[in-house]
One Martini backbone bead per residue (centre of mass of N, CA, C, O) as a GRO file, in nm:
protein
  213
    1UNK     BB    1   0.905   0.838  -2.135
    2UNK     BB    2   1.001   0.738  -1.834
    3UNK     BB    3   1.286   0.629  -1.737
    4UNK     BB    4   1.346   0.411  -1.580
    5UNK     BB    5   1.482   0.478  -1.320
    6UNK     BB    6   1.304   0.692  -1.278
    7UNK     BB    7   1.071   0.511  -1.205
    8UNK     BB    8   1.165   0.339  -0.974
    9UNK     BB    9   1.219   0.589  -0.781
   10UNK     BB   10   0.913   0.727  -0.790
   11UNK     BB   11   0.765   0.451  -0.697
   12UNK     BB   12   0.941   0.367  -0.424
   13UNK     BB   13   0.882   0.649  -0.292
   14UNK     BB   14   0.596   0.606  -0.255
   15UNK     BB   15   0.521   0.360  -0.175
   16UNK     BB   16   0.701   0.377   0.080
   17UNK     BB   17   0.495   0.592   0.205
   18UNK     BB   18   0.224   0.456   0.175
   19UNK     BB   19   0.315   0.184   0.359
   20UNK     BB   20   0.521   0.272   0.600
   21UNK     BB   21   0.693   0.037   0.767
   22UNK     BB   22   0.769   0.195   1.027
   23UNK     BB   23   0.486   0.278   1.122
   24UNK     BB   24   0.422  -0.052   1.192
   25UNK     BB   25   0.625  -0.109   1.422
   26UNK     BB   26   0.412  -0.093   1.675
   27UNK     BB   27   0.207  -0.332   1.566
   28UNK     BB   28   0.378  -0.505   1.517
   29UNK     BB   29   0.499  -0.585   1.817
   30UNK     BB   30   0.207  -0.565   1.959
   31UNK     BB   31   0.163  -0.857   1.830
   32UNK     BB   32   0.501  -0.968   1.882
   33UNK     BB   33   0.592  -0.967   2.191
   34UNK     BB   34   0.586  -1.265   2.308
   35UNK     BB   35   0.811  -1.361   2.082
   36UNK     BB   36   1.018  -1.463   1.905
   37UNK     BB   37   1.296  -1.394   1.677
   38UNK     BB   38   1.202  -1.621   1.492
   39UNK     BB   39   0.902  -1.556   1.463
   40UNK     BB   40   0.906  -1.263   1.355
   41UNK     BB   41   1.071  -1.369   1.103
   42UNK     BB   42   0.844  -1.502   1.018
   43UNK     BB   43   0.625  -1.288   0.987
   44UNK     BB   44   0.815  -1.087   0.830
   45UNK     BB   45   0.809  -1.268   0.546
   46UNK     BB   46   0.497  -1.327   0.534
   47UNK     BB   47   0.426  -1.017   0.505
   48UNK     BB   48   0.618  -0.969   0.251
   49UNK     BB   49   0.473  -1.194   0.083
   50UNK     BB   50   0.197  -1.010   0.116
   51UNK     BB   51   0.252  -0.776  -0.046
   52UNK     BB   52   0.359  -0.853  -0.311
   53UNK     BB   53   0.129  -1.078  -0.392
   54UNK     BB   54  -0.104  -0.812  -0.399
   55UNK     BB   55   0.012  -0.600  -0.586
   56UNK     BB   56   0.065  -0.783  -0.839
   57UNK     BB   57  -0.230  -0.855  -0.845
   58UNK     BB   58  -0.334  -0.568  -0.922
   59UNK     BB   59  -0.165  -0.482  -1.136
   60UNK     BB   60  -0.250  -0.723  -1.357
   61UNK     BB   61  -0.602  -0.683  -1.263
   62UNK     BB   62  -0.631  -0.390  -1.328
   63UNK     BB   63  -0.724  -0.381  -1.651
   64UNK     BB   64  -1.000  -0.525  -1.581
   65UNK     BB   65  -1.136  -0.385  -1.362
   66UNK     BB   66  -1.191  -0.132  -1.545
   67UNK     BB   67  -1.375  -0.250  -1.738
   68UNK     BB   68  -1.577  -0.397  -1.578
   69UNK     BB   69  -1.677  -0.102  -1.437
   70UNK     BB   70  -1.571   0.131  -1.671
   71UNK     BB   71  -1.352   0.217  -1.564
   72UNK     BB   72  -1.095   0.505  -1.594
   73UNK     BB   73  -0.775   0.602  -1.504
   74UNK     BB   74  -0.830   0.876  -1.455
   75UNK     BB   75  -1.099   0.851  -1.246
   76UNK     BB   76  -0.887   0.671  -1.048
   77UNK     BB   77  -0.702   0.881  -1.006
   78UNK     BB   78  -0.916   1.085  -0.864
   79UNK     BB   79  -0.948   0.910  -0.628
   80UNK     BB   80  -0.683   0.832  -0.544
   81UNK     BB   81  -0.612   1.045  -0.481
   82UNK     BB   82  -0.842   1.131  -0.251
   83UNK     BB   83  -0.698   0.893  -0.072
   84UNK     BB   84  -0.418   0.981  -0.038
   85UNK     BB   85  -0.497   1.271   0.095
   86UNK     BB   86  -0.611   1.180   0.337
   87UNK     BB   87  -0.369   0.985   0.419
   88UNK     BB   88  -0.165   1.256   0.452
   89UNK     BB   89  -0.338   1.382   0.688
   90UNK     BB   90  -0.277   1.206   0.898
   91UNK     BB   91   0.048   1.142   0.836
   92UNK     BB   92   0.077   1.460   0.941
   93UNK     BB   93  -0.037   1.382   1.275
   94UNK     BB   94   0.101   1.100   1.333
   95UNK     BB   95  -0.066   0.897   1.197
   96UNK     BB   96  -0.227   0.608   1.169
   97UNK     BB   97  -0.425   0.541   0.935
   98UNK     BB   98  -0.769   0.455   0.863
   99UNK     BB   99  -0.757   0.325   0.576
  100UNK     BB  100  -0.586   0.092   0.695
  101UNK     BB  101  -0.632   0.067   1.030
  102UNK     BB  102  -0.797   0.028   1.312
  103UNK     BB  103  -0.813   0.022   1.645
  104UNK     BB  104  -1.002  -0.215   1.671
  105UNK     BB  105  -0.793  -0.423   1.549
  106UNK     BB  106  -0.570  -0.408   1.711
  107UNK     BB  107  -0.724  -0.493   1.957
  108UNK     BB  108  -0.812  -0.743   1.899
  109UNK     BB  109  -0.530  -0.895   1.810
  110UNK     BB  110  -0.411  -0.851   2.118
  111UNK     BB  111  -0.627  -1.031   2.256
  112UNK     BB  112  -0.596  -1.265   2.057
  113UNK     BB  113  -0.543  -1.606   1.936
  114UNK     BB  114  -0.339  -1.640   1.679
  115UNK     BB  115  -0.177  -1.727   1.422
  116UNK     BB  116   0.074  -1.632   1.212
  117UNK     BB  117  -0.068  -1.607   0.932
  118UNK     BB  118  -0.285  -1.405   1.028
  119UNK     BB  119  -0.064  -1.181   1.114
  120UNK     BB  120   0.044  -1.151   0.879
  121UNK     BB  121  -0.185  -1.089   0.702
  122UNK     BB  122  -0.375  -0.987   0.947
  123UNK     BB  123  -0.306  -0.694   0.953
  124UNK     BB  124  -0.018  -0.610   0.833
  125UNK     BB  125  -0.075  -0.666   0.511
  126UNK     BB  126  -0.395  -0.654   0.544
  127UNK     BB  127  -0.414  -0.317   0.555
  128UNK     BB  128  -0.116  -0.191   0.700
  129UNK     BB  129   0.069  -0.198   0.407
  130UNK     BB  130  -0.141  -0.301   0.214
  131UNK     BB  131  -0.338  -0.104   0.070
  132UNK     BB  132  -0.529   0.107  -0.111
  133UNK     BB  133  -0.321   0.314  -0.171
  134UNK     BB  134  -0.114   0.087  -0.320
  135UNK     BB  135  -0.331  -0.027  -0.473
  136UNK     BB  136  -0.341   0.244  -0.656
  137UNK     BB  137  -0.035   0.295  -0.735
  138UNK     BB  138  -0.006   0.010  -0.923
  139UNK     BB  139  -0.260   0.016  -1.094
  140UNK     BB  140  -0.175   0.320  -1.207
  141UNK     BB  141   0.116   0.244  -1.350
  142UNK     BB  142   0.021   0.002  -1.519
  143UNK     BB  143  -0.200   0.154  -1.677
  144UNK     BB  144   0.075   0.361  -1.776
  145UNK     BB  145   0.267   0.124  -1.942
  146UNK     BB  146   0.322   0.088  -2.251
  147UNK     BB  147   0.544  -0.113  -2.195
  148UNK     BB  148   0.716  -0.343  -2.065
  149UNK     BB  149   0.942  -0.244  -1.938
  150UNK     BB  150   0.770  -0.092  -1.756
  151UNK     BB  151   0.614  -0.314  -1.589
  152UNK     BB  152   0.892  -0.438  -1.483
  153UNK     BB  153   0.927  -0.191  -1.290
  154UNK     BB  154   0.670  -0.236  -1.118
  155UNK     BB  155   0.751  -0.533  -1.038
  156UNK     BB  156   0.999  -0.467  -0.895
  157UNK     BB  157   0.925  -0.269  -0.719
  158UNK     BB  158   0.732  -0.434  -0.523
  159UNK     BB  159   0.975  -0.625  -0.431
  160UNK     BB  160   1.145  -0.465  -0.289
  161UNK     BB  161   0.955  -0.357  -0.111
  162UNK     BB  162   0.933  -0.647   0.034
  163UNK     BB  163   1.232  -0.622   0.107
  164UNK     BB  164   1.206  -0.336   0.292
  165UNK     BB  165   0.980  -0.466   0.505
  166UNK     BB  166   1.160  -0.715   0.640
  167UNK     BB  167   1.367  -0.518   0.727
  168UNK     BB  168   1.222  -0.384   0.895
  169UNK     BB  169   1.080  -0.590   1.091
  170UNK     BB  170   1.353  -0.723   1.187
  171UNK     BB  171   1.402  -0.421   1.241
  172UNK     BB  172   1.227  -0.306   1.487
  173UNK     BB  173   1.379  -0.277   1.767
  174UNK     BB  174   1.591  -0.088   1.674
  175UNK     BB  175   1.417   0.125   1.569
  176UNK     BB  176   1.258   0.193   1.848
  177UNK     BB  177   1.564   0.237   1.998
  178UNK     BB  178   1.643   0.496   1.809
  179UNK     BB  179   1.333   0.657   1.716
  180UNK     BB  180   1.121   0.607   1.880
  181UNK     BB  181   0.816   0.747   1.879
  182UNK     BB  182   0.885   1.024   1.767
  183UNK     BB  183   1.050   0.932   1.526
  184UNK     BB  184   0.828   0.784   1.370
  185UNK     BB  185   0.657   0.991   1.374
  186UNK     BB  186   0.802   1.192   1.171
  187UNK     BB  187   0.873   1.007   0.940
  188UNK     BB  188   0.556   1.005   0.896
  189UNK     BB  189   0.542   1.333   0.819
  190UNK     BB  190   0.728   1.275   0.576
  191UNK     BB  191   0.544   1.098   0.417
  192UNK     BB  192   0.302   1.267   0.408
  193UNK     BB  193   0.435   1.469   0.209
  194UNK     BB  194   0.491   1.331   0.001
  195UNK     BB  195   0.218   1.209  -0.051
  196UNK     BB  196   0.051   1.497  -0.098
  197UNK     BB  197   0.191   1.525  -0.382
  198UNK     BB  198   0.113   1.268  -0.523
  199UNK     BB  199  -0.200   1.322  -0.481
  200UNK     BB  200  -0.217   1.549  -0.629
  201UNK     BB  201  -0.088   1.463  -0.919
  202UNK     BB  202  -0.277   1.267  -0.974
  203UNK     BB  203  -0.540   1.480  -0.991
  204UNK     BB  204  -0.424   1.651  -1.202
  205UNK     BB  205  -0.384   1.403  -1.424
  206UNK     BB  206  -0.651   1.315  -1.447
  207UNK     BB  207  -0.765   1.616  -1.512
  208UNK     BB  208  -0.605   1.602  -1.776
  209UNK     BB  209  -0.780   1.345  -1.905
  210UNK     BB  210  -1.036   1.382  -1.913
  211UNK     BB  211  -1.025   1.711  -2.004
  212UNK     BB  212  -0.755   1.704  -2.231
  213UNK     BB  213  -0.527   1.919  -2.106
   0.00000   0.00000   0.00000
């Protein structure tokens, strides 16, 4: 068993990576142009809860999930690992994941008039920053956590996250204006880089559980 600290570690600097909130600077902003420093920290708030409560809820019925479809932990890692791997080759070329959302998604939400909970929740927080990706290794954290105390650390770990996004969020205007958008491109082939090797090592321990090696 990993020990917890190490486990937490290991899960946060992933999440951190997949989620990218870092990355996401940019489509905030021009989605809340227009907005005051209050709306923006509303809308960061809303995008941050709605993030925790998505990892959350699908770590937990995660393992249900699986039942249902029939499908095993292996079988879904070594998926998980090759849509992780998709998106590390993306964010090697310093671009947002198209797994995660879509130019076409980007220009309707800037030309359309939304609410903040709307702006909130799609796109910011469901599908580019909790998408596919992070919703992939959650749920296979969880259902490879043997022990409560392992579980509790799985989403001690995501609440963290959501308070990681929250604070990159409300200082999105000084992040882009100390990393300007080169920056930005940098940091996230850094991510995609950490990805790469987790998407690897996913694909890897699938295939020695599902083939027994």
């Amino acid at each position: 068993m990993i020990e917890l600290p190490k486990l937490f570690v290991i899960l946060y600097g992933g999440l951190f990576a997949i989620t990218n909130p870092v990355g996401a600077v940019p489509v905030f902003l021009s989605v809340t142009h227009d907005l005051s420093w209050s709306e923006r920290r509303e809308i960061a708030t809303k995008t941050a809860l709605t993030v925790v409560v998505t990892l959350v809820t699908f770590a937990l019925i995660g393992e249900w999930i699986f039942k249902f479809f029939g499908s095993s932990v292996d079988a879904f890692a070594i998926a998980g690992g090759i849509l992780l791997f998709k998106m590390a080759m993306e964010m090697l070329s310093g671009k947002l994941s198209s797994v995660k959302i879509s130019r076409e998604e980007t220009e309707e939400f800037d030309e359309e008039a939304v609410t903040l909970e709307e702006v909130a929740i799609i796109p910011l927080a469901i599908p580019l920053i909790s998408g596919p990706g992070a919703i992939t290794t959650v749920m296979l954290y969880m259902a490879k956590s043997a022990s409560l105390s392992d579980k509790m650390v799985v989403l001690l770990t995501i609440i963290t996250i959501g308070f990681t996004v929250w604070l990159v969020l409300c200082s999105a205007n000084a992040i882009k204006n100390r990393l300007g958008r080169v920056g930005i491109k940098v940091m996230t082939r850094m991510m995609g880089l950490i990805l790469t090797s987790m998407a690897v090592q996913m694909i890897i321990n699938g295939i020695k559980g599902a083939f027994g090696i």
